[in-house]
C-alpha positions as a printed NumPy array, in Angstrom:
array([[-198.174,  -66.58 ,   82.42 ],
       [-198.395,  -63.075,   82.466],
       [-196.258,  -61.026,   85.169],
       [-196.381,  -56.892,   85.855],
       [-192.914,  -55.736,   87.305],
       [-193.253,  -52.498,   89.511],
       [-190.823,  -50.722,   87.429],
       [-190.745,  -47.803,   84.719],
       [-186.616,  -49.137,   84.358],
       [-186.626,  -50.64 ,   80.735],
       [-183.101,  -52.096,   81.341],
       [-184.681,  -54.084,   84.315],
       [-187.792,  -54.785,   82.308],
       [-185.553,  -55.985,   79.205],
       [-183.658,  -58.371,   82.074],
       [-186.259,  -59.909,   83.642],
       [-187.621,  -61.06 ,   80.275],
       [-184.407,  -62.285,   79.175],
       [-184.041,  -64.482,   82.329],
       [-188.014,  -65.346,   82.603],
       [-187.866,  -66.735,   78.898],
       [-191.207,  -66.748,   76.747],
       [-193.228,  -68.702,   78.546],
       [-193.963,  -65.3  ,   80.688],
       [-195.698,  -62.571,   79.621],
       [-194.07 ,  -59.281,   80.808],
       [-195.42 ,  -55.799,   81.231],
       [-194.208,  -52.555,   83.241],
       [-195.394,  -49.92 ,   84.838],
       [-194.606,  -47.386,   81.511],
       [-197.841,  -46.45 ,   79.724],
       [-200.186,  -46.783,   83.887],
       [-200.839,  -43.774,   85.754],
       [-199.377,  -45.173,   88.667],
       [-197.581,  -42.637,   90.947],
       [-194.319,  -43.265,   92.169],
       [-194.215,  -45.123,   95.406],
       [-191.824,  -44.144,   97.641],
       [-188.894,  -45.786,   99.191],
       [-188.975,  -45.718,  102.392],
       [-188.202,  -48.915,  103.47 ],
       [-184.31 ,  -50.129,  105.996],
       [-183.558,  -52.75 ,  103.44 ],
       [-183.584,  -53.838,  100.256],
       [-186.403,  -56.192,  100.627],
       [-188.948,  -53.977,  102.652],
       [-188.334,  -51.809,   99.634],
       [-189.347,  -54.751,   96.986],
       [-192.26 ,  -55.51 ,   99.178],
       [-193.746,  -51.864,   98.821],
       [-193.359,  -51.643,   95.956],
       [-195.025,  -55.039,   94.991],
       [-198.15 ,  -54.815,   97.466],
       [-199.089,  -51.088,   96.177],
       [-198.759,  -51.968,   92.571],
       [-200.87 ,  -55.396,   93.418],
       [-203.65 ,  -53.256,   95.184],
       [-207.062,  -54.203,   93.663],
       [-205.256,  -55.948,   90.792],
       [-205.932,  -59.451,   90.091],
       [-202.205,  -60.295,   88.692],
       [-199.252,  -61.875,   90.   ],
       [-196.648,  -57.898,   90.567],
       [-193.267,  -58.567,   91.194],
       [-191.209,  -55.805,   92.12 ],
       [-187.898,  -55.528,   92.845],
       [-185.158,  -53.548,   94.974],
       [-181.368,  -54.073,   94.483],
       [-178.331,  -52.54 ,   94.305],
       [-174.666,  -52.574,   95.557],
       [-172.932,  -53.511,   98.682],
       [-169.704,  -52.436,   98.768],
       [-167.209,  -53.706,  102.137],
       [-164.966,  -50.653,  102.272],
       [-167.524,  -48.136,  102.332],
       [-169.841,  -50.013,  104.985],
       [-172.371,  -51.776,  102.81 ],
       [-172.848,  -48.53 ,  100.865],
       [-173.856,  -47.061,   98.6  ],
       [-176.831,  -50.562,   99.605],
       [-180.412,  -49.119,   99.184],
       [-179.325,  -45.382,   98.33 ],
       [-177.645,  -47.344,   94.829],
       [-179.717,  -45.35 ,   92.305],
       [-179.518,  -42.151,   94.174],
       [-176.041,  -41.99 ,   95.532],
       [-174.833,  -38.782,   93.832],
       [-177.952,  -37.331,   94.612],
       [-181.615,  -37.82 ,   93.916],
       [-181.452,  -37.243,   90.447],
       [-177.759,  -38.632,   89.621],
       [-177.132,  -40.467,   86.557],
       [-175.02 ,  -43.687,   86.005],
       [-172.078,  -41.909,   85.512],
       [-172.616,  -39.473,   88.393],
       [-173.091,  -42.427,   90.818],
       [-169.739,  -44.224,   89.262],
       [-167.602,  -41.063,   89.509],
       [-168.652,  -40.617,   93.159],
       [-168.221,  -44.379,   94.029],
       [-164.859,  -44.52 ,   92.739],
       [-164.095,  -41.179,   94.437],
       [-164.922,  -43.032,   98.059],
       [-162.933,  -46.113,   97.538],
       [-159.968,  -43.779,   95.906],
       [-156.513,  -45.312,   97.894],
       [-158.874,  -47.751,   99.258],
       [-156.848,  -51.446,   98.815],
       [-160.277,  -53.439,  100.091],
       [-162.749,  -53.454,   96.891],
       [-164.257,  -56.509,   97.395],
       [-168.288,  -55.7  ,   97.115],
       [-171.323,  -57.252,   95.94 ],
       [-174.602,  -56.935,   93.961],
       [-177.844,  -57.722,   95.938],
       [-181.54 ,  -58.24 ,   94.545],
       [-184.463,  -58.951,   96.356],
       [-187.966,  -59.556,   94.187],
       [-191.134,  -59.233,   96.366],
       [-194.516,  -61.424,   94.589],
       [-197.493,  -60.139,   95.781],
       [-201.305,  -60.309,   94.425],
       [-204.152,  -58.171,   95.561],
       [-202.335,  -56.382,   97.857],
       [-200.797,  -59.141,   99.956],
       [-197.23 ,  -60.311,  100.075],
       [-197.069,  -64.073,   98.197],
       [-192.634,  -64.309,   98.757],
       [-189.711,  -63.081,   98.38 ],
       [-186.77 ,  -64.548,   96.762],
       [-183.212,  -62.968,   97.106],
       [-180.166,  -62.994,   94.903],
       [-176.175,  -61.668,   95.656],
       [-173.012,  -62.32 ,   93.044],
       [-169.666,  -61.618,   94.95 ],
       [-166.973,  -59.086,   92.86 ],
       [-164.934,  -56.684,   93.448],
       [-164.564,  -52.881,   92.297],
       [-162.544,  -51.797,   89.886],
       [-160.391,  -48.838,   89.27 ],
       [-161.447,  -47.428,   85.834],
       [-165.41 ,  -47.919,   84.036],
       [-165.181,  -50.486,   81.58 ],
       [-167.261,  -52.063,   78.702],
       [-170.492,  -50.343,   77.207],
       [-173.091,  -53.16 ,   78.212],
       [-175.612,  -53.406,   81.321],
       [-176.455,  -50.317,   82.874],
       [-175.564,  -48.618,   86.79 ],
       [-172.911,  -49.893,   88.386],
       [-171.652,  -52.606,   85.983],
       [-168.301,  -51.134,   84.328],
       [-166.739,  -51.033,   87.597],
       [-168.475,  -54.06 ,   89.194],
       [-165.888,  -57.391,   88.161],
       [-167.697,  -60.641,   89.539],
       [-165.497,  -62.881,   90.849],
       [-164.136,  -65.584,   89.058],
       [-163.95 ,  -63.123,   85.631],
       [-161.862,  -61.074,   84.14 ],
       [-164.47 ,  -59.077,   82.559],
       [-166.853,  -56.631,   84.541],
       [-170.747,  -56.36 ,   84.284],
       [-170.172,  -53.461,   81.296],
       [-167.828,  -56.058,   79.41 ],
       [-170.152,  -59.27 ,   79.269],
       [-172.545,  -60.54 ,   76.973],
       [-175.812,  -59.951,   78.144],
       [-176.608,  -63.709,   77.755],
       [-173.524,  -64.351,   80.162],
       [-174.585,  -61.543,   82.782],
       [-178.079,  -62.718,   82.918],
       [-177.447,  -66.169,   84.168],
       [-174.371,  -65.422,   87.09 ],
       [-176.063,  -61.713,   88.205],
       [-177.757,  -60.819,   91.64 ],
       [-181.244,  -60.285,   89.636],
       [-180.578,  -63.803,   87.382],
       [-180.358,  -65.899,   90.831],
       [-183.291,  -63.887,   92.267],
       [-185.535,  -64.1  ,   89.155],
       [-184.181,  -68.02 ,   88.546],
       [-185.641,  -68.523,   92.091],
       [-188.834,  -66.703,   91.117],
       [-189.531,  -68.475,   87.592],
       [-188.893,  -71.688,   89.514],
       [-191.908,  -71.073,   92.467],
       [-194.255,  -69.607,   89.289],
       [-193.83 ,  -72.875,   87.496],
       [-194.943,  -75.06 ,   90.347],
       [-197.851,  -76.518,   90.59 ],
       [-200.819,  -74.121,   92.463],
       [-198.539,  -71.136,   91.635]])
């Protein structure tokens, strides 16, 4: 079945595929002179659903698109929706790290979580959402090389190892976007999908 993802991000790209398994055919945005859409959108799934219905315009493919980031108690839900462009509209990884941990500096309460929302759509019209979370909590100092944003300092619970530390095998079947995209590869498999 082949699927187009609304992103140019080849770490979610390389993700989604790993969860979707090869049964799904996936392509990105890289190589389509699409223009960026904008982000305008409260939450994370108004976001997704942009996203997905103005990549699905006058296309006759399933688009799913997603919007996710990180929720974290102590600083009010943030960095939520503003994840990828915390330290600024350009940050990098690093950039967004450094000025997380610099909020929740002397901050005992670290408990946070990831959030993922995936928005289907075809021809311009919304087909579903599906929505994923994985509980953690924050940790002091970046760890492990793996994964990509907010994943050395984001420990799920029940491990001793954060996002950056695990096997990308492991990570893609307890993560926000695994539960999301699980929920996702189960509705395309029906039958009438």
């Amino acid at each position: 079945m082949d699927l187009l993802l609304a992103t140019r991000n080849a770490h979610k790209t390389r993700e989604f595929s790993h969860i979707l398994g090869e049964e799904f055919q996936i392509s990105d945005l890289s190589g389509l002179t699409i223009p960026p859409i904008e982000e305008t959108g409260r939450t994370f799934a108004e976001n997704a659903t942009l996203k997905a219905l103005a990549v699905s315009q006058d296309r006759h493919l399933l688009v799913a698109a997603d919007d996710s980031g990180l929720e974290v108690d102590a600083l009010g839900g943030a960095p939520g929706i503003f994840s990828a462009r915390y330290a600024g509209a350009n940050a990098s990884d690093r950039e967004n790290v450094a000025k997380l941990l610099r909020e929740l500096s002397g901050k005992r309460e670290r408990s946070a979580r990831f959030r993922c929302v995936i928005a289907l759509a075809r021809d311009g019209e919304l087909v579903r959402t599906f929505e994923g979370t994985v509980e953690g909590v924050i940790v002091d100092l970046a760890r492990g090389e793996g994964g990509f944003g907010y994943d050395p300092v984001f420990q799920p619970n029940g491990s001793d190892k954060t996002f950056g530390e695990l096997r990308a095998e492991i990570k893609n079947r307890i993560s926000h976007r695994a539960k999301a995209t699980a929920q996702l590869r189960e509705f395309l498999r029906a039958p009438g999908a």
